[in-house]
TORKOL-4160 file (C-alpha; in steps of 0.2 Angstrom, whole numbers, padded with zeros to 4 digits, m for minus):
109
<pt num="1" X="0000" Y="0000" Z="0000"/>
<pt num="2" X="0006" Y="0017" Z="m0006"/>
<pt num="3" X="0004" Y="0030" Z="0008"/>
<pt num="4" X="0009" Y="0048" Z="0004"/>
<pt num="5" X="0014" Y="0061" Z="0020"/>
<pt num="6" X="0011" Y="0078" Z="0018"/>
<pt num="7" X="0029" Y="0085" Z="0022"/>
<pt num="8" X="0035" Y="0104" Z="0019"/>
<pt num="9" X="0055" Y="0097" Z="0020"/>
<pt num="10" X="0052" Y="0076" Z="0021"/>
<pt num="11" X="0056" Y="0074" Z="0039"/>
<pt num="12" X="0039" Y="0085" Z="0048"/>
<pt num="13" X="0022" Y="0079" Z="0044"/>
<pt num="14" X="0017" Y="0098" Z="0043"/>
<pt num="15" X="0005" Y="0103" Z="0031"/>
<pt num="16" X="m0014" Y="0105" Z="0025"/>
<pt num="17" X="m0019" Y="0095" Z="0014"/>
<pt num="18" X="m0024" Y="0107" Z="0000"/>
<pt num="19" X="m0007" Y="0118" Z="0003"/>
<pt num="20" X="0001" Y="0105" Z="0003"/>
<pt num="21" X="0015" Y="0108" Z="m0010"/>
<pt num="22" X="0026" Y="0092" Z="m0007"/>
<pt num="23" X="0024" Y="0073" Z="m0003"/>
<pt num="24" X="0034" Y="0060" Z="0003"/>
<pt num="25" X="0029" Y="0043" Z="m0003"/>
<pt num="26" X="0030" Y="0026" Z="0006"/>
<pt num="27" X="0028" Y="0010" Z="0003"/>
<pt num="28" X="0018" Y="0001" Z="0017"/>
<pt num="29" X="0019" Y="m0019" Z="0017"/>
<pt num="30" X="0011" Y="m0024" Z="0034"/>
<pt num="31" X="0027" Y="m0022" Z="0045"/>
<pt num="32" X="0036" Y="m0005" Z="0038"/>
<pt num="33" X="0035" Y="0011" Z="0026"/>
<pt num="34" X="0048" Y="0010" Z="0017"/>
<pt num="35" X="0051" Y="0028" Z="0007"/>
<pt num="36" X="0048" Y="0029" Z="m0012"/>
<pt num="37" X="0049" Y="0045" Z="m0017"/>
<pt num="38" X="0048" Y="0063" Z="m0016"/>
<pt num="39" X="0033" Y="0074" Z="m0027"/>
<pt num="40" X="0031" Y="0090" Z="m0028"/>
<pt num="41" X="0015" Y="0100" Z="m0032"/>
<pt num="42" X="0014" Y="0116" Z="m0041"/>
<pt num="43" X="0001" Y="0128" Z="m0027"/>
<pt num="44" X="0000" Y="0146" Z="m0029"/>
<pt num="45" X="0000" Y="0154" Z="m0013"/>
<pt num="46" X="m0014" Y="0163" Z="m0007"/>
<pt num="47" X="m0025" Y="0155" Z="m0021"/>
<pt num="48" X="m0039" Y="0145" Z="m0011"/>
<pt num="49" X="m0048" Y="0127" Z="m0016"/>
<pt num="50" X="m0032" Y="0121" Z="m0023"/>
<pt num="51" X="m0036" Y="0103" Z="m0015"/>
<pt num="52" X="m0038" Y="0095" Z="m0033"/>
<pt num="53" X="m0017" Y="0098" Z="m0038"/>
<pt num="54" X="m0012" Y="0088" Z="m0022"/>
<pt num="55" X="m0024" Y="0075" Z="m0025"/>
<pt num="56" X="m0021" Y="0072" Z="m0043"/>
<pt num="57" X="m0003" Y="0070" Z="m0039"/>
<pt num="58" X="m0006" Y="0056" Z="m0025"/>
<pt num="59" X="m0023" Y="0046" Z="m0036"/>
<pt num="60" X="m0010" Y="0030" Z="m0034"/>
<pt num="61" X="m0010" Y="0030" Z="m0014"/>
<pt num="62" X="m0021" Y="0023" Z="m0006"/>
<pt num="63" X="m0019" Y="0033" Z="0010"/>
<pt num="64" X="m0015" Y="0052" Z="0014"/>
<pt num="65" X="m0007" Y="0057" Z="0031"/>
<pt num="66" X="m0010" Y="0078" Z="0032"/>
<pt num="67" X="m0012" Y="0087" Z="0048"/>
<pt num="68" X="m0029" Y="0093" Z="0040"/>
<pt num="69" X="m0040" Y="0091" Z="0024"/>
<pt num="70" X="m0054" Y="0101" Z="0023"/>
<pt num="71" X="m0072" Y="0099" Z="0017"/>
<pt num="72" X="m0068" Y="0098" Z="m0004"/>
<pt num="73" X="m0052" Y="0091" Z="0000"/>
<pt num="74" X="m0060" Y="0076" Z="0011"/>
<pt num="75" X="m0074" Y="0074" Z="m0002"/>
<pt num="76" X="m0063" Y="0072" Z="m0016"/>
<pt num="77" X="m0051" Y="0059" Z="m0008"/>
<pt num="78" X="m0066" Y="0051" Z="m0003"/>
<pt num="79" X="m0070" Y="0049" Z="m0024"/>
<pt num="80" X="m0054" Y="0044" Z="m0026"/>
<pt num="81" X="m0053" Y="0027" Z="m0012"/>
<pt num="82" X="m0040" Y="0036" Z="m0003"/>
<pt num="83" X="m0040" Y="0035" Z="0014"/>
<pt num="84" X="m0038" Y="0050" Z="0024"/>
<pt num="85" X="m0028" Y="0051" Z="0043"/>
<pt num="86" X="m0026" Y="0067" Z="0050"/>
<pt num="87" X="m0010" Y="0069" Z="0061"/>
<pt num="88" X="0005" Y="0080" Z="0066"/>
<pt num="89" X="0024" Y="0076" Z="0071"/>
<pt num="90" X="0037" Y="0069" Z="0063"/>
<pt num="91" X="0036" Y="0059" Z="0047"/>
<pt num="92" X="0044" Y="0044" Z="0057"/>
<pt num="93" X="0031" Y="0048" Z="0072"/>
<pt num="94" X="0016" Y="0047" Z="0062"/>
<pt num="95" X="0020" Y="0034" Z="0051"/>
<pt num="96" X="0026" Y="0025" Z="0068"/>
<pt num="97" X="0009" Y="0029" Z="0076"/>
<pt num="98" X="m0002" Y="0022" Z="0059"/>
<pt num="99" X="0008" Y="0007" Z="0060"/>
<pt num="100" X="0005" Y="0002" Z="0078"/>
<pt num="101" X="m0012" Y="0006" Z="0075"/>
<pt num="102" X="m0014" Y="m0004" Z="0060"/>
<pt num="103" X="m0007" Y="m0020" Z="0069"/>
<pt num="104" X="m0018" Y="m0017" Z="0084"/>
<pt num="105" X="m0032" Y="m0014" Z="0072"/>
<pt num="106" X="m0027" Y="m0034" Z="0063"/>
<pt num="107" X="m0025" Y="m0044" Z="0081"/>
<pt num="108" X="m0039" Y="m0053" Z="0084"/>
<pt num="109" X="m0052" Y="m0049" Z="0097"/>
C-alpha cells in the first residue's frame, strides 16, 4: 500500500492537505513504510480550493497522512478510495503511530 505524507522538507508531517506543495511517498507492506519518493506540487499561494493539484498528484496512494483536509479536500479523496488520517509530528512519528495502529487494528479480538 502506497501512503503519501504531507511534508514541507520530508522529515515533519506539517501541512494541510490542500497547501500541501510536497509529498513524501512510502511503501507500506504490513510491517514497515519504506520511502519511495519525493513529489512536488505546483500551489499558488494565497489561491484558495487548490485541493484538486495535491490529489491528482497522489490518485495512486491509497492513504494520505496531512495534519488537516478540509471539506472539498476530504470529499474528493473520498471519490478517489484514498483513505484520509489526520496527524502532526514527525514523518517517522506518524507513520510510527499508523503502523501500531494498523497491527492493533489486525490482532484478533
Amino acid at each position: 500500500m502506497k501512503i503519501a505524507v504531507a511534508s514541507s522538507d520530508g522529515i515533519n508531517a506539517d501541512l494541510h492537505f490542500g497547501k500541501a506543495d510536497h509529498f513524501s511517498i512510502y511503501e507500506f507492506n504490513e510491517e514497515k513504510a519504506i520511502f519511495v519518493e519525493r513529489r512536488n506540487v505546483s500551489i499558488t499561494e494565497g489561491e484558495k480550493h487548490q485541493w484538486k493539484r495535491p490529489l491528482d498528484i497522489i490518485e495512486d496512494c491509497e492513504m494520505v497522512i496531512c495534519v488537516q483536509a478540509g471539506m472539498n479536500g476530504k470529499f474528493g479523496l473520498e471519490q478517489k478510495g484514498i483513505k484520509l488520517v489526520e496527524d502532526e509530528g514527525t514523518v517517522e512519528e506518524v507513520l510510527d503511530r499508523y503502523i501500531k495502529h494498523y497491527n492493533f487494528m489486525k490482532k484478533p479480538i
